[in-house]
mmCIF file of the N, C-alpha and C atoms, coordinates in Angstrom:
data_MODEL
# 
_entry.id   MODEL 
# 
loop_
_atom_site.group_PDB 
_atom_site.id 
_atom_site.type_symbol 
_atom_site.label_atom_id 
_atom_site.label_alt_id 
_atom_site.label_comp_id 
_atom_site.label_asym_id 
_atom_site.label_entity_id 
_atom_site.label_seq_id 
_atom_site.pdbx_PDB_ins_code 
_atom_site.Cartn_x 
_atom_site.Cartn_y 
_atom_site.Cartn_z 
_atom_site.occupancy 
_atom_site.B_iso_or_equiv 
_atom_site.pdbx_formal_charge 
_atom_site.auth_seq_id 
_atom_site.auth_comp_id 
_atom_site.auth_asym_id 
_atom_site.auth_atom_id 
_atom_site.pdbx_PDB_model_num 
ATOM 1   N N  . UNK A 1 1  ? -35.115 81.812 -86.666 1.00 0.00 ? 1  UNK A N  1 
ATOM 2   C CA . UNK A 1 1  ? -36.550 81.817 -86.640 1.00 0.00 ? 1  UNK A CA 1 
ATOM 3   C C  . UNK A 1 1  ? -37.031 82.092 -85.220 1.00 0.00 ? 1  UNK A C  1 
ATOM 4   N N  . UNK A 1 2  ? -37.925 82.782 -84.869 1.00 0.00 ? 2  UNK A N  1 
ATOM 5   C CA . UNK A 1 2  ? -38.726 83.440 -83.844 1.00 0.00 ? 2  UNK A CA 1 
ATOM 6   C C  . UNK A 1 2  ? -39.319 82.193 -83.127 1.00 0.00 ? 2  UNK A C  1 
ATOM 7   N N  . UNK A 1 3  ? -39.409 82.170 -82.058 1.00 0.00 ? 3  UNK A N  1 
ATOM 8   C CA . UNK A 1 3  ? -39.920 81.155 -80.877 1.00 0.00 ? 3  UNK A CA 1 
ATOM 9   C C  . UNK A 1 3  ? -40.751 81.719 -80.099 1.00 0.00 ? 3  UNK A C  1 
ATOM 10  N N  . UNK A 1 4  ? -41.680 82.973 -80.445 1.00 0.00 ? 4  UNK A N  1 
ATOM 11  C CA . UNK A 1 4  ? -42.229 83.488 -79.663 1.00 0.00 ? 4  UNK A CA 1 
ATOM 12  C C  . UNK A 1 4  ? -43.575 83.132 -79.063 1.00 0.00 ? 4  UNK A C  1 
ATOM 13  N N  . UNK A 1 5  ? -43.823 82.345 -79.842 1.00 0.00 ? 5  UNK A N  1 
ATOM 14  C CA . UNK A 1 5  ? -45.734 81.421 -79.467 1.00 0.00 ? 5  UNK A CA 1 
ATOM 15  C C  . UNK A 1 5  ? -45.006 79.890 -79.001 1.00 0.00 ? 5  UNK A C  1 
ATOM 16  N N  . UNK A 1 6  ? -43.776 79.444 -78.453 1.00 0.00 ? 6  UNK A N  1 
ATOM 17  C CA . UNK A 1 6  ? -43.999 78.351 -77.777 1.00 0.00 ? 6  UNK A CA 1 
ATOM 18  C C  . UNK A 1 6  ? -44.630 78.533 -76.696 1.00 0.00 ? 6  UNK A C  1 
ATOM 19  N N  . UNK A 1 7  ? -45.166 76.899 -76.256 1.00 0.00 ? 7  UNK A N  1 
ATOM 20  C CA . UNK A 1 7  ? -46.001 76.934 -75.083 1.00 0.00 ? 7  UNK A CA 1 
ATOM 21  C C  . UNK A 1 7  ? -47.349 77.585 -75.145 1.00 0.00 ? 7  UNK A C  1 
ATOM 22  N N  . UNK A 1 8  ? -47.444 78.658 -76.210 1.00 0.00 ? 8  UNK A N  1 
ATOM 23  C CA . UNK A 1 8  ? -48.916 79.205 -76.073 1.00 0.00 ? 8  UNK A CA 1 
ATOM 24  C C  . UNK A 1 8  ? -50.219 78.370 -76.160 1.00 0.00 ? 8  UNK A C  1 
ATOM 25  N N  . UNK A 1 9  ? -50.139 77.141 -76.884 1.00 0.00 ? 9  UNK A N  1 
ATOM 26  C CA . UNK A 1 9  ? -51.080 76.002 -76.390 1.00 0.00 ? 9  UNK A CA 1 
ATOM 27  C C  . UNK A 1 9  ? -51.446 75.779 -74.939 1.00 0.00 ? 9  UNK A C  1 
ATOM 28  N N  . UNK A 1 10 ? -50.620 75.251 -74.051 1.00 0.00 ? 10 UNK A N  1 
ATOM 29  C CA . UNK A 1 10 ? -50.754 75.591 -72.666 1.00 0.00 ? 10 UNK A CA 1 
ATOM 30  C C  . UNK A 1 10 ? -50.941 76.060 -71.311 1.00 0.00 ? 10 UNK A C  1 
ATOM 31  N N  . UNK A 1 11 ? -50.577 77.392 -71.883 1.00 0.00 ? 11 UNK A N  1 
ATOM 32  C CA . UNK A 1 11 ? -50.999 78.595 -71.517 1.00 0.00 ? 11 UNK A CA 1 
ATOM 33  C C  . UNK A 1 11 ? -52.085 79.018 -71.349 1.00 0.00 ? 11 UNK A C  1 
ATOM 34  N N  . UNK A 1 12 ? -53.231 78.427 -71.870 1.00 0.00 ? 12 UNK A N  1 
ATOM 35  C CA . UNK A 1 12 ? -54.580 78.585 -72.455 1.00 0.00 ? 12 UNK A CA 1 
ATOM 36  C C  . UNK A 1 12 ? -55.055 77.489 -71.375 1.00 0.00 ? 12 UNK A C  1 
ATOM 37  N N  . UNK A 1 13 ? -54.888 76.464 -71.054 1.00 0.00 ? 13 UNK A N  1 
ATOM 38  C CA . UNK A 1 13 ? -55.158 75.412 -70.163 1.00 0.00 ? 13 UNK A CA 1 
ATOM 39  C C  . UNK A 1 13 ? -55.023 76.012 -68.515 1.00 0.00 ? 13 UNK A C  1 
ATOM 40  N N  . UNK A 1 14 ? -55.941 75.394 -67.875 1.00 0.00 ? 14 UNK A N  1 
ATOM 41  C CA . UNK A 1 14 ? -55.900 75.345 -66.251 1.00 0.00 ? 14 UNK A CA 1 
ATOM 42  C C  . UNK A 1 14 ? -54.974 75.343 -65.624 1.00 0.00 ? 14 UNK A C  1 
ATOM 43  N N  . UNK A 1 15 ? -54.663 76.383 -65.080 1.00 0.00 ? 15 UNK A N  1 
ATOM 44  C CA . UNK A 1 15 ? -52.570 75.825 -64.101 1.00 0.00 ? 15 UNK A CA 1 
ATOM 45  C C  . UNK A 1 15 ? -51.489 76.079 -64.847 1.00 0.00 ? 15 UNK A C  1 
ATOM 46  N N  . UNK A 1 16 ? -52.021 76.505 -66.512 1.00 0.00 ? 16 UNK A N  1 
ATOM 47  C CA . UNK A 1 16 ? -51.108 76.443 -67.246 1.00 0.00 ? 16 UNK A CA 1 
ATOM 48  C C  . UNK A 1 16 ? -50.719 75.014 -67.669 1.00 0.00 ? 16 UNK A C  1 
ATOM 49  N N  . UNK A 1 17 ? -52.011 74.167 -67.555 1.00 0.00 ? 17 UNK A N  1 
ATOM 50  C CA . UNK A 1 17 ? -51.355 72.828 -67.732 1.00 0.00 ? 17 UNK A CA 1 
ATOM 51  C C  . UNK A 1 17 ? -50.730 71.967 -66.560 1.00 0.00 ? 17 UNK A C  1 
ATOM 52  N N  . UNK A 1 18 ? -50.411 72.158 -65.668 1.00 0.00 ? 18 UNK A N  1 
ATOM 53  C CA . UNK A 1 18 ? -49.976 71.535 -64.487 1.00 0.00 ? 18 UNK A CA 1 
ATOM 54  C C  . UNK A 1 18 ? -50.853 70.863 -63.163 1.00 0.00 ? 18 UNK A C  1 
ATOM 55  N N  . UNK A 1 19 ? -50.399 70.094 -62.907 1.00 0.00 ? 19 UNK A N  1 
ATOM 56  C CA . UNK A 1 19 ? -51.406 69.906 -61.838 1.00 0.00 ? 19 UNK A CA 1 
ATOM 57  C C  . UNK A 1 19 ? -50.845 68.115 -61.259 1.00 0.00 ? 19 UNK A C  1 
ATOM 58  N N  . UNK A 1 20 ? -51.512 67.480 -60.253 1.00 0.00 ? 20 UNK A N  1 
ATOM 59  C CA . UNK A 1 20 ? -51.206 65.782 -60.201 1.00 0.00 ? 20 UNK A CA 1 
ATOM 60  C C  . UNK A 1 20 ? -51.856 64.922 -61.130 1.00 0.00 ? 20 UNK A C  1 
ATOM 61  N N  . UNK A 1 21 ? -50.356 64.179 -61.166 1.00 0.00 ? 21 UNK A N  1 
ATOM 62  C CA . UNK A 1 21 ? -50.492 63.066 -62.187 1.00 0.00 ? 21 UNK A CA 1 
ATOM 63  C C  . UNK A 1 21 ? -51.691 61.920 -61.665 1.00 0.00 ? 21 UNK A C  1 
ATOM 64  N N  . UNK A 1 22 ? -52.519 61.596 -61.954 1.00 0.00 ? 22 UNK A N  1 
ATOM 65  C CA . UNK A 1 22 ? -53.477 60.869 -61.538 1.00 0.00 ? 22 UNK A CA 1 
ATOM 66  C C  . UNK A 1 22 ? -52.787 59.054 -61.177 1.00 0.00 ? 22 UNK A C  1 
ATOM 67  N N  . UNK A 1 23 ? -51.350 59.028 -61.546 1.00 0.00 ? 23 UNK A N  1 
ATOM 68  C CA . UNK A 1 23 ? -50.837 57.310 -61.537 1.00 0.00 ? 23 UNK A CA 1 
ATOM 69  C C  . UNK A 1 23 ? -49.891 57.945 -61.275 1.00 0.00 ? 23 UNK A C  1 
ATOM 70  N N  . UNK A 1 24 ? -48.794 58.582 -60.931 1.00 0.00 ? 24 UNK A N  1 
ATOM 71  C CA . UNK A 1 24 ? -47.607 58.598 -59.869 1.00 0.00 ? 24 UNK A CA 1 
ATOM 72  C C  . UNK A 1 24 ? -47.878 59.616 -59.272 1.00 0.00 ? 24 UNK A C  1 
ATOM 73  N N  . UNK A 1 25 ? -48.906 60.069 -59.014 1.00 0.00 ? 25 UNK A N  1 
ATOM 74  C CA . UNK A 1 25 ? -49.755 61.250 -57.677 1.00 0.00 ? 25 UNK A CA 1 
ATOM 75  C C  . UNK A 1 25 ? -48.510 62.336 -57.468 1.00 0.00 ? 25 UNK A C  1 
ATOM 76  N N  . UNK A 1 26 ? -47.437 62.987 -58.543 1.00 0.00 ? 26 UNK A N  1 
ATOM 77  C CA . UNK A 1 26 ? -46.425 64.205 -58.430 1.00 0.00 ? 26 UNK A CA 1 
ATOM 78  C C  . UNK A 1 26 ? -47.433 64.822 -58.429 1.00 0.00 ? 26 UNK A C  1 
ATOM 79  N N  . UNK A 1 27 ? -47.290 66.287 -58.007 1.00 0.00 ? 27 UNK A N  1 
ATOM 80  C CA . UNK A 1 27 ? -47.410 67.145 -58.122 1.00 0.00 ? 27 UNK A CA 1 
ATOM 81  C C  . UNK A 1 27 ? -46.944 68.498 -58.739 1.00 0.00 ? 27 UNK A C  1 
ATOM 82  N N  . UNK A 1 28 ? -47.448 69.058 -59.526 1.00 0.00 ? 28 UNK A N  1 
ATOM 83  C CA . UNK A 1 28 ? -46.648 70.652 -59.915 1.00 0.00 ? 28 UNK A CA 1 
ATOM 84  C C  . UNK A 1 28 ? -46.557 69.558 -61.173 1.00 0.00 ? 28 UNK A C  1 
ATOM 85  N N  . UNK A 1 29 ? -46.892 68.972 -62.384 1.00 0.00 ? 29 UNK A N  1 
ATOM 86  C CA . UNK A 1 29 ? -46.224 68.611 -62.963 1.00 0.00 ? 29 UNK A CA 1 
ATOM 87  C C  . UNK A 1 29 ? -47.084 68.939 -64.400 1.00 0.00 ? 29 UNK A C  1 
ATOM 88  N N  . UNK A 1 30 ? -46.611 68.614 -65.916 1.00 0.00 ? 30 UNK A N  1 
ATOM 89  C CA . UNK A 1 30 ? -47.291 69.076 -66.701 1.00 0.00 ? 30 UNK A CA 1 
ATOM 90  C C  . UNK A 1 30 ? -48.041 68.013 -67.302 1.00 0.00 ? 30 UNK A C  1 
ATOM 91  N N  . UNK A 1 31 ? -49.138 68.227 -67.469 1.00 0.00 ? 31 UNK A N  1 
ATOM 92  C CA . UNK A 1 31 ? -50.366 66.957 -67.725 1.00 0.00 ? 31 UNK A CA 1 
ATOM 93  C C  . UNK A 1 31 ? -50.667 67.460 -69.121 1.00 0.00 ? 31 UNK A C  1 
ATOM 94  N N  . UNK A 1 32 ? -49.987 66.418 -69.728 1.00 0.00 ? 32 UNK A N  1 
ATOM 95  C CA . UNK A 1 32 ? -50.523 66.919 -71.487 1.00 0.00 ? 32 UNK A CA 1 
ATOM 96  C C  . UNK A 1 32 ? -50.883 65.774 -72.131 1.00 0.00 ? 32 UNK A C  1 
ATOM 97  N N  . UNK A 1 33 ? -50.216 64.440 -71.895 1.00 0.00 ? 33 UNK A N  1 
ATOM 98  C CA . UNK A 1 33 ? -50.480 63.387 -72.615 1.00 0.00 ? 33 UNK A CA 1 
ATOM 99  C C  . UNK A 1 33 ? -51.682 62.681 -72.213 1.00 0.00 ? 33 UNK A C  1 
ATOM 100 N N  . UNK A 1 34 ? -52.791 62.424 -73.371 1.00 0.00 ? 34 UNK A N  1 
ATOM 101 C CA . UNK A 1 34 ? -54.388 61.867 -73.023 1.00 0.00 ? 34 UNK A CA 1 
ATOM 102 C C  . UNK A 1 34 ? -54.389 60.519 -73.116 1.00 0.00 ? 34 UNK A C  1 
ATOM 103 N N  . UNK A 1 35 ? -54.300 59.566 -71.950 1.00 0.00 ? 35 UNK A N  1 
ATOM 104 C CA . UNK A 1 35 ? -54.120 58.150 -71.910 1.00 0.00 ? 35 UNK A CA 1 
ATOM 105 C C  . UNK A 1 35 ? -55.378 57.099 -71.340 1.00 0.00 ? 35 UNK A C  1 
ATOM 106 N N  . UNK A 1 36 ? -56.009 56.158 -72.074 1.00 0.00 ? 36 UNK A N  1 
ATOM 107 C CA . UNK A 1 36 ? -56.874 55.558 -71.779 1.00 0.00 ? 36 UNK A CA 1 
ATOM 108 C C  . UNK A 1 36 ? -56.968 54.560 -70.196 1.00 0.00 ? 36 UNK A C  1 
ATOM 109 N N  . UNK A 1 37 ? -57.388 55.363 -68.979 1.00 0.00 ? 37 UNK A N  1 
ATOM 110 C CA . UNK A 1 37 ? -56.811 54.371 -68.024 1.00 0.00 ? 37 UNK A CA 1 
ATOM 111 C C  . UNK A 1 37 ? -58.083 53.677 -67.345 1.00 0.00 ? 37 UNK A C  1 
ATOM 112 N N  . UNK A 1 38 ? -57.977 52.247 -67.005 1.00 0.00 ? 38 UNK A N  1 
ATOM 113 C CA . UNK A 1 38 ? -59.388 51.866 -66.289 1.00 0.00 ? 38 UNK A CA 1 
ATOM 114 C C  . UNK A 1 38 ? -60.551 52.979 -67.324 1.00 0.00 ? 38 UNK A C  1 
ATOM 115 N N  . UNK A 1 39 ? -60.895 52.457 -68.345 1.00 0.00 ? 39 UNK A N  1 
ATOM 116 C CA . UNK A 1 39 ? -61.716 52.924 -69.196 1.00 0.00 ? 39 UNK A CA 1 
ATOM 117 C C  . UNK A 1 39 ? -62.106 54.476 -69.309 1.00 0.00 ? 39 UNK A C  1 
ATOM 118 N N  . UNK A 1 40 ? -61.418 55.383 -68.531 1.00 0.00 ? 40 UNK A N  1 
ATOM 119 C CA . UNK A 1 40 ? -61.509 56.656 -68.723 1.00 0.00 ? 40 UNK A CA 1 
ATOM 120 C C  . UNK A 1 40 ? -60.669 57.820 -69.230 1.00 0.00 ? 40 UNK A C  1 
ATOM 121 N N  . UNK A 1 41 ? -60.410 58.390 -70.032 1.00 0.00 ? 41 UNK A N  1 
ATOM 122 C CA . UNK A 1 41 ? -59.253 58.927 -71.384 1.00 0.00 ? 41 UNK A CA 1 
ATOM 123 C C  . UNK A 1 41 ? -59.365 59.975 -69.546 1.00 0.00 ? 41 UNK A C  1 
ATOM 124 N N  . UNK A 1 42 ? -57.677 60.011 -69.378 1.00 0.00 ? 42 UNK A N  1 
ATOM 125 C CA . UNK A 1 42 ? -57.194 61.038 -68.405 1.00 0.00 ? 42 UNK A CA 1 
ATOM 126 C C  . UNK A 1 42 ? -56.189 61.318 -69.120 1.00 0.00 ? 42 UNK A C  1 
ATOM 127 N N  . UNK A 1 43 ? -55.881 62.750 -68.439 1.00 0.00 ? 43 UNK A N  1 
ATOM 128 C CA . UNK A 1 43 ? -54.059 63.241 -68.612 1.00 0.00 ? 43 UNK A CA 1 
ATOM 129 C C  . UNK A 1 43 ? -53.154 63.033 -67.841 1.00 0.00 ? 43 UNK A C  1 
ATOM 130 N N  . UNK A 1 44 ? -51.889 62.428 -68.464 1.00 0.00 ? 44 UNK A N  1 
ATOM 131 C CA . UNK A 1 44 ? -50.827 61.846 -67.286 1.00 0.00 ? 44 UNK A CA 1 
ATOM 132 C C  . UNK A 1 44 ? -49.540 62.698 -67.996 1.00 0.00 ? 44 UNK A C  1 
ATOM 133 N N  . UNK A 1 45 ? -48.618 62.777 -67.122 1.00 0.00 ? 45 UNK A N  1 
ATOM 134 C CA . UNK A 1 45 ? -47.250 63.274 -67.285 1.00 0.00 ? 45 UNK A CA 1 
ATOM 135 C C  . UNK A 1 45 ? -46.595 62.261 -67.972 1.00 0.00 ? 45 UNK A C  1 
ATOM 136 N N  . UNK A 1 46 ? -45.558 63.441 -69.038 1.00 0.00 ? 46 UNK A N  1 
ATOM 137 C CA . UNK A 1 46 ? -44.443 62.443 -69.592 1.00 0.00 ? 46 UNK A CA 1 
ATOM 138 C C  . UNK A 1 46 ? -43.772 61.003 -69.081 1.00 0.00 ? 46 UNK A C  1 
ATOM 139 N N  . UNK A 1 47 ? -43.116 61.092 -68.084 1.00 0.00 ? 47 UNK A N  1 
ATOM 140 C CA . UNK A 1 47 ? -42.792 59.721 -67.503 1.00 0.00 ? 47 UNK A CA 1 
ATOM 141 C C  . UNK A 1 47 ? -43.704 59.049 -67.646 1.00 0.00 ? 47 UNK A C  1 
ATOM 142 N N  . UNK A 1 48 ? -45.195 58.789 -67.183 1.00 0.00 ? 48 UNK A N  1 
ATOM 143 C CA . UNK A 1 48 ? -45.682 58.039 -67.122 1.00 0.00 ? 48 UNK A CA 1 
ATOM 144 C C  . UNK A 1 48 ? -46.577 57.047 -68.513 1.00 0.00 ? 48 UNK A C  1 
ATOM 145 N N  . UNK A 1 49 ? -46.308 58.250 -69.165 1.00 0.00 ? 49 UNK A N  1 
ATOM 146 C CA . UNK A 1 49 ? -46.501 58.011 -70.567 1.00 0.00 ? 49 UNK A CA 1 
ATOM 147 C C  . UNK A 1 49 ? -45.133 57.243 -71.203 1.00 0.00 ? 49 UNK A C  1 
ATOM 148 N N  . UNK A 1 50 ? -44.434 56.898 -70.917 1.00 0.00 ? 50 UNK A N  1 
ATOM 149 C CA . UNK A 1 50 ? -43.073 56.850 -71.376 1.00 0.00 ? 50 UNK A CA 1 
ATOM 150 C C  . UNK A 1 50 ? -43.142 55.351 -70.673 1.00 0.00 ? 50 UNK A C  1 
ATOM 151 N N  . UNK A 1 51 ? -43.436 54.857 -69.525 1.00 0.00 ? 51 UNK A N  1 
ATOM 152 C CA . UNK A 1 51 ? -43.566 54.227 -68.524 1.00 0.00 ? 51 UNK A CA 1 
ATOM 153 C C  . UNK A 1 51 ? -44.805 53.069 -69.812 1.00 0.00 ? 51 UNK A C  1 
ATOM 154 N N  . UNK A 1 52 ? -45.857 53.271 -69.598 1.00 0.00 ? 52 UNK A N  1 
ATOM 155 C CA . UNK A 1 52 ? -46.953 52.727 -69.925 1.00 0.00 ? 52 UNK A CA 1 
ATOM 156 C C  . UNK A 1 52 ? -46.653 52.242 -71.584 1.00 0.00 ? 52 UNK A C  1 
ATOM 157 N N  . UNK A 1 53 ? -45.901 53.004 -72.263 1.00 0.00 ? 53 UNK A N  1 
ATOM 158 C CA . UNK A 1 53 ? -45.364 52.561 -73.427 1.00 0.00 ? 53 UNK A CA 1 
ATOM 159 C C  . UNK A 1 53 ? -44.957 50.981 -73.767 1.00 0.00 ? 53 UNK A C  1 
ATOM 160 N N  . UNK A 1 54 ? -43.812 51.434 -72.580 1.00 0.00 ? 54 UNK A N  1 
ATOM 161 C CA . UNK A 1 54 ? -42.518 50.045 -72.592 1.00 0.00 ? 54 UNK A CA 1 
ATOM 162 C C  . UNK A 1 54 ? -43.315 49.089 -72.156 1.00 0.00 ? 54 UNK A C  1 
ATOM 163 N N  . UNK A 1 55 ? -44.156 49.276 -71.271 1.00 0.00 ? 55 UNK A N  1 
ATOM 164 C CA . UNK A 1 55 ? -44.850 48.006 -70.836 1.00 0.00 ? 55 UNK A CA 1 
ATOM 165 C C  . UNK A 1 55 ? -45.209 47.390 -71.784 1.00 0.00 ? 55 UNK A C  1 
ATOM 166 N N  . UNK A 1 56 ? -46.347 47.935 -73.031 1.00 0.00 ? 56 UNK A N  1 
ATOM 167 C CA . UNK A 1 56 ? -46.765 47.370 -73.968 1.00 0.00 ? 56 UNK A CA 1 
ATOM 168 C C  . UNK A 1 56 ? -46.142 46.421 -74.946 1.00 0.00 ? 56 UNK A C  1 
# 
């Protein structure tokens, strides 16, 4: 099967989607996951999403 439209969601986004994580301040990184922080829905990178999970 053809894989030719992965990523094309992203692609469509600013930077291609990339940019700093607003809670581990990387850079270059891909901001996709929408997480409720200090009352304002931001986008954070995988780890940190992964991170904020376990805590719970």
């Amino acid at each position: 099967m053809s894989k030719a439209h992965r990523g094309k969601g992203i692609q469509e986004l600013a930077n291609g989607g990339r940019g700093q994580c607003p809670v581990c301040k990387k850079t270059g990184v891909k901001l996709l996951y929408e997480q409720e922080i200090e009352g304002q829905k931001t986008k954070i990178c995988k780890i940190c999403k992964a991170t904020l999970a376990n805590k719970k």
